[in-house]
C-alpha positions in Angstrom: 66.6 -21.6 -38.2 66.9 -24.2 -40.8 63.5 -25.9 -39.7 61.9 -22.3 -40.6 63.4 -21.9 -44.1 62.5 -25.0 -44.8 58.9 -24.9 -43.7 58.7 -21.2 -45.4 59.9 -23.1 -48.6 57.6 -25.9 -48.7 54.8 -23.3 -48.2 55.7 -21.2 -51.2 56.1 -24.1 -53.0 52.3 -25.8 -52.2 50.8 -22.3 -53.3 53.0 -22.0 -56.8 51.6 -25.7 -57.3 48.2 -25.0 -56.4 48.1 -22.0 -58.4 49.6 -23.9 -61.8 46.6 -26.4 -61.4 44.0 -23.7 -61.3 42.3 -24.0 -65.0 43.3 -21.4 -67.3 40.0 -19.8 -67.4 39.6 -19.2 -63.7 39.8 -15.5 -62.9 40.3 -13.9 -60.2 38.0 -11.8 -58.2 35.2 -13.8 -59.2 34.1 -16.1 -56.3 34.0 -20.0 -56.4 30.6 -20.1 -56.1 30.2 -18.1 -59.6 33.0 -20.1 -61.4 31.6 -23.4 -60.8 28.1 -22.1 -61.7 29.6 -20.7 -65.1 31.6 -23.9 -65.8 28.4 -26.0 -65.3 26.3 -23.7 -67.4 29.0 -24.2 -70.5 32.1 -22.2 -69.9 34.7 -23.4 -72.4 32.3 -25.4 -74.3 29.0 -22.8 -75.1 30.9 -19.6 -74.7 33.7 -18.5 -73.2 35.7 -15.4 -71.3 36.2 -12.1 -73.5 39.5 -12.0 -72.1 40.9 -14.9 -70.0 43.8 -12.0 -69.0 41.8 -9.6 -68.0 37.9 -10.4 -68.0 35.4 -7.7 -67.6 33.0 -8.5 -65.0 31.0 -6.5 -62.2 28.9 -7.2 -59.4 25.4 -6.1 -57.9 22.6 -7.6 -56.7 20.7 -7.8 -60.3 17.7 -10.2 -59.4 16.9 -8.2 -56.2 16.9 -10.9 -53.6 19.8 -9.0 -51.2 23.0 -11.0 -52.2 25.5 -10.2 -54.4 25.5 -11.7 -58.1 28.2 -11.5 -60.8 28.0 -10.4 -64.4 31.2 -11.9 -66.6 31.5 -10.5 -70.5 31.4 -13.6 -72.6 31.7 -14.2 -76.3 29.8 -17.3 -77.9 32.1 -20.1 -79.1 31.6 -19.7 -82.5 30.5 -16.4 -84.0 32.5 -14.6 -81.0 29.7 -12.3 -80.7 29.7 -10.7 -76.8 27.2 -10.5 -74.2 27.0 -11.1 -70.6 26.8 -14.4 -68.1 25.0 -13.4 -65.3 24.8 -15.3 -62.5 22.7 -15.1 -59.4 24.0 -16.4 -55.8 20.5 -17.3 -54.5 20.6 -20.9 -57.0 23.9 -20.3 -58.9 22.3 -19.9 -62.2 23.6 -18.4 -65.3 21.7 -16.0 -67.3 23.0 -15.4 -70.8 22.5 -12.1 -72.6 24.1 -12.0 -76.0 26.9 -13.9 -77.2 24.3 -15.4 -79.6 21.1 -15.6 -77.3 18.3 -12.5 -78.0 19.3 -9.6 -76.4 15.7 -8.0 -76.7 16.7 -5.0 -78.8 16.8 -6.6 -81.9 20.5 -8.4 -81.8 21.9 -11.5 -80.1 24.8 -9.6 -79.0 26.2 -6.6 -77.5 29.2 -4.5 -77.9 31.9 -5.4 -76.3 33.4 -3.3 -73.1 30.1 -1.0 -73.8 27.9 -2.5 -70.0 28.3 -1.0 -66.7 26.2 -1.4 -63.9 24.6 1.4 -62.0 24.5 1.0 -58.2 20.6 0.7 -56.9 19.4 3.7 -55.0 17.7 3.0 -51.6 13.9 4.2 -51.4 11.7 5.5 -48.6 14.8 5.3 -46.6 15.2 2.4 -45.1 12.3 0.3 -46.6 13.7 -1.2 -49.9 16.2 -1.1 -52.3 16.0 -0.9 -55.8 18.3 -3.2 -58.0 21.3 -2.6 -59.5 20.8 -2.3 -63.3 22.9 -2.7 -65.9 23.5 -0.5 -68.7 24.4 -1.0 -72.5 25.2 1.2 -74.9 26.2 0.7 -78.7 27.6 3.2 -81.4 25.9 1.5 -83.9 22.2 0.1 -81.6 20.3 2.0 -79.2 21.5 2.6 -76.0 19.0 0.7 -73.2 18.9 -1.5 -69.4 19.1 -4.9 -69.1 16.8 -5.4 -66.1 15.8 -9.4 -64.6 11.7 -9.4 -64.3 11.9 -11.8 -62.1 12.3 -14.8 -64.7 14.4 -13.6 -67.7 16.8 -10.5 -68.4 14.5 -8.0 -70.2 15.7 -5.1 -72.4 14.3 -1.5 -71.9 15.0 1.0 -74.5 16.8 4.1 -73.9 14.7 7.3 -75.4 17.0 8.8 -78.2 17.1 11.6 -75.7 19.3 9.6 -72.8 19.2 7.9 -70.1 
């Protein structure tokens, strides 16, 4: 009985130490893969989490290739102006929108909390998928989609009229 206390112990213990050692801008729910691309690409030292708490980030396939990519909210270093780090699984590069780079509508950031993605719809049935786009909207900028053209993150203006 003692030998199973013990050993139940020493387990806790090795995960509350592990845990401690993890950097403080890891986040959870983002896979490894996508935190070491976004450390190599500059986290910490080019931009950094919009909230190391509570980060806003979502996934979809962005670049269209069938796996799953990941889209943090980031703020640039300096300015803390917001955009997004998007990062594709296929070659674990980071895209950066915002937070300082050209967004394409004019600004080199966009608002925080204001992206979503929209899920891709399937089309002819079975035969393709389109990609999962992301969305941006600004009080003060027009409202438009981020979409990858299969180099860069383009923007595409939203008609005064909607989406």
């Amino acid at each position: 009985m003692v030998t199973k206390v013990l050993l139940t112990a020493a387990l806790v213990l090795h995960a509350v130490i592990a845990s401690a050692q993890r950097p403080p801008t890891t986040f959870g729910g983002i896979p490894l893969w996508a935190d070491s691309a976004l450390r190599a690409a500059g986290l910490d030292q080019r931009f950094r989490l919009s909230s190391t708490l509570n980060p806003a980030y979502e996934f979809g396939d962005f670049d269209r290739d069938g796996l799953v990519d990941v889209a943090v909210e980031v703020k640039d270093a300096g300015a803390l102006r917001c955009g997004v780090a998007i990062t594709h699984r296929i070659d674990r590069s980071v895209h950066i929108v915002g937070a300082g780079d050209p967004v394409g509508n004019g600004t080199n950031q966009l608002a925080c909390g204001r992206w979503s993605v929209v899920a891709g719809r399937h089309r002819h049935g079975h035969v393709g998928f389109s990609p999962d786009l992301m969305y941006v909207t600004d009080a003060r900028a027009h409202s438009g989609w981020i979409v990858w053209d299969g180099h860069s993150y383009v923007w595409i203006q939203v008609d005064q009229g909607g989406a």
